[in-house]
Every structure is written in structure tokens, then in C-alpha cells.
C-alpha positions as CSV (number, residue, x, y, z in Angstrom):
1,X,33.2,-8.2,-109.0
2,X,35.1,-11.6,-108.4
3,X,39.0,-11.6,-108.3
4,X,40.8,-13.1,-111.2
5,X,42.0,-15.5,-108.6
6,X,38.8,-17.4,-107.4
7,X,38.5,-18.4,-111.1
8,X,41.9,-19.8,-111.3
9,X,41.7,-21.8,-107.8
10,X,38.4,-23.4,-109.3
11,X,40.2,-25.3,-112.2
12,X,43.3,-26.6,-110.2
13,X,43.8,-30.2,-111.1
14,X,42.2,-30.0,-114.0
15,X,44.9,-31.3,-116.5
16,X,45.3,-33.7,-114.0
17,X,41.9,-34.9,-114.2
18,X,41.4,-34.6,-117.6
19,X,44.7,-36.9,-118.1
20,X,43.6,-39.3,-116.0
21,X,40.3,-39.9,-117.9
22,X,41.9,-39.9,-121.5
23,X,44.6,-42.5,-120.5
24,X,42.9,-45.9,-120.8
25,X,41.2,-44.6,-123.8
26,X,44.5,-43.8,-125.3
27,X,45.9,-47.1,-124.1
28,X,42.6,-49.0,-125.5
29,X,43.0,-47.3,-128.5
30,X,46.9,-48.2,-128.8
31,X,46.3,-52.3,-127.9
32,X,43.2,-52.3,-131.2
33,X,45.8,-50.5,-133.2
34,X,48.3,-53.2,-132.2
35,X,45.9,-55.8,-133.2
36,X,45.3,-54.6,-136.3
37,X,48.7,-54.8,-137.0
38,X,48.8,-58.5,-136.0
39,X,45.5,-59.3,-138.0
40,X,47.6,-58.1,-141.0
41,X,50.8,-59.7,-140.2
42,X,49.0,-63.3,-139.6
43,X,47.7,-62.7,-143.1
44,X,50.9,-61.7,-144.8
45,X,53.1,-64.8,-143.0
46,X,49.7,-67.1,-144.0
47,X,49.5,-66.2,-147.5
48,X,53.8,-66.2,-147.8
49,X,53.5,-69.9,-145.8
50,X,51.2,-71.3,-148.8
51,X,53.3,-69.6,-151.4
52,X,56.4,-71.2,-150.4
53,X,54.3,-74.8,-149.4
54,X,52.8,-74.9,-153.1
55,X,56.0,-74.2,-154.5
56,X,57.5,-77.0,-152.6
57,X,55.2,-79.4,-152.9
58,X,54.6,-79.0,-156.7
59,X,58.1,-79.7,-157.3
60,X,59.0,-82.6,-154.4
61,X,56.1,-83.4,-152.6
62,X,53.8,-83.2,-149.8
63,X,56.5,-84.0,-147.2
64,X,58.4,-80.8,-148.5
65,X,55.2,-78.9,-148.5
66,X,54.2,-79.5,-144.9
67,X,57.8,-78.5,-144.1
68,X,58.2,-75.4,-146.4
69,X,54.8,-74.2,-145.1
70,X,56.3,-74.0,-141.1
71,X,60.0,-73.1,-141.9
72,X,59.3,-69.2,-141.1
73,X,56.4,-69.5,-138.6
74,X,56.6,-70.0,-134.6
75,X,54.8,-72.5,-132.5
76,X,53.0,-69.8,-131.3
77,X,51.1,-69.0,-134.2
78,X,49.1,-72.5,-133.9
79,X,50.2,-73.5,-137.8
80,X,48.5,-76.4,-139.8
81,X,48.9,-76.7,-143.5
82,X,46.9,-78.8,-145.6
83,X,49.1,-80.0,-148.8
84,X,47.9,-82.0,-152.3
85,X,47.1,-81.9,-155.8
86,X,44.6,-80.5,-157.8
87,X,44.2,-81.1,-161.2
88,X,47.4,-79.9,-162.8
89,X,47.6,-77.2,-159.8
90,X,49.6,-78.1,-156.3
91,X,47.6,-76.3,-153.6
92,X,48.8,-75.4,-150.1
93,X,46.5,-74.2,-147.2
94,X,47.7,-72.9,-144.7
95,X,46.2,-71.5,-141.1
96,X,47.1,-69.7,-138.6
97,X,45.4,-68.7,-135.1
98,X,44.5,-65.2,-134.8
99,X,46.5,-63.6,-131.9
100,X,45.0,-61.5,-129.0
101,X,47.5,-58.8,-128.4
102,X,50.8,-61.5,-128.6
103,X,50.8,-64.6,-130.5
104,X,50.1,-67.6,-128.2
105,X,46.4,-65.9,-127.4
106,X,44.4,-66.6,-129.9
107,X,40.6,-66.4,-131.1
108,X,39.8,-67.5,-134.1
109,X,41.9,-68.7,-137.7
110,X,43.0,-67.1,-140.7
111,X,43.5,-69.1,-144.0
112,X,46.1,-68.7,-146.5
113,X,45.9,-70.4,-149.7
114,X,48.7,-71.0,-153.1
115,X,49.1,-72.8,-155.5
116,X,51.9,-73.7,-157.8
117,X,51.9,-75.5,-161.4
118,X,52.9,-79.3,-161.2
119,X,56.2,-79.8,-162.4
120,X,55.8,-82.6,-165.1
121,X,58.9,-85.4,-165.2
């Protein structure tokens, strides 16, 4: 019959091993997580950056709209905004580059669209 001991010297190191194998799934796990969170944020400060453009422009022009549409968003973010009438509608378009863990990286656009009512003289 085999000591209780030999079965116990056979799994030293195992939590060791064990953590050492789950931690760069952990940490990949942790950086998509984090992009996600980016993803989302470039949408919310895309959509917010056409609100505040239309609103702009449809009350002073497409100078203001340009303007309005970068006032809150970094360099980083790789901004344009497109700007101009429609009908009786003001539409702003705005878009951003899509960050790779930290803004500044980026791999592909998103586009944030608004539109505000003309403001008749």
C-alpha cells in the first residue's frame, strides 16, 4: 500500500503550473474586454460629436459645426466631420478611428450621424 506521502510529492508545483498556463488567457481575456469598452466609448463620443455638430451647424453654420463636432474629442481619435444641409434637416457626420487597446492605434472607423432642424430667420 503506497504512503499518503508519494501522492502528495507527485502534485508539487501544481498551482504553480496551473497559474502559469491560465495567466495570458486571463490577460487576453482582460485586453478584448478592454476593447470592447473602447468600441463602445468611440460610438458614444461619435454619436455625442454629431449631436452637438448638427446642433451647431443648423443654427450658425458649417464653420461652427466642424468646430462643435471636435470640441470634446482628442487628436488621437483620428476625427473628421462632414457638415451641410439636407432638405430642411442640418446633418453632421462624424468618424472616428477605431482604437487598438489605446486610442492612437487604430483599425478601422466608426460613424456617428445627427441631425438638427434648420433654424428659419
Amino acid at each position: 500500500m503506497p504512503s499518503r506521502r508519494g501522492v502528495r510529492d507527485r502534485d508539487r508545483g501544481q498551482v504553480a503550473i496551473e497559474f502559469v498556463g491560465t495567466v495570458p488567457l486571463i490577460l487576453l481575456l482582460v485586453a478584448a474586454v478592454w476593447e470592447c469598452v473602447l468600441i463602445g466609448y468611440a460610438f458614444s463620443l461619435a454619436g455625442n460629436a454629431a449631436d452637438e455638430a448638427a446642433r451647431a451647424g443648423a443654427v450658425t453654420g458649417d464653420a461652427a459645426c466642424a468646430a462643435a463636432a471636435g470640441e470634446h474629442i482628442s487628436a488621437a481619435w483620428g476625427m473628421t466631420a462632414e457638415c451641410g444641409p439636407a432638405g430642411d434637416i442640418y446633418k453632421a457626420t462624424v468618424t472616428l478611428k477605431i482604437p487598438v487597446l489605446y486610442p492612437g492605434l487604430n483599425f478601422g472607423e466608426i460613424t456617428g450621424t445627427g441631425g438638427a432642424a434648420m433654424e428659419k430667420e
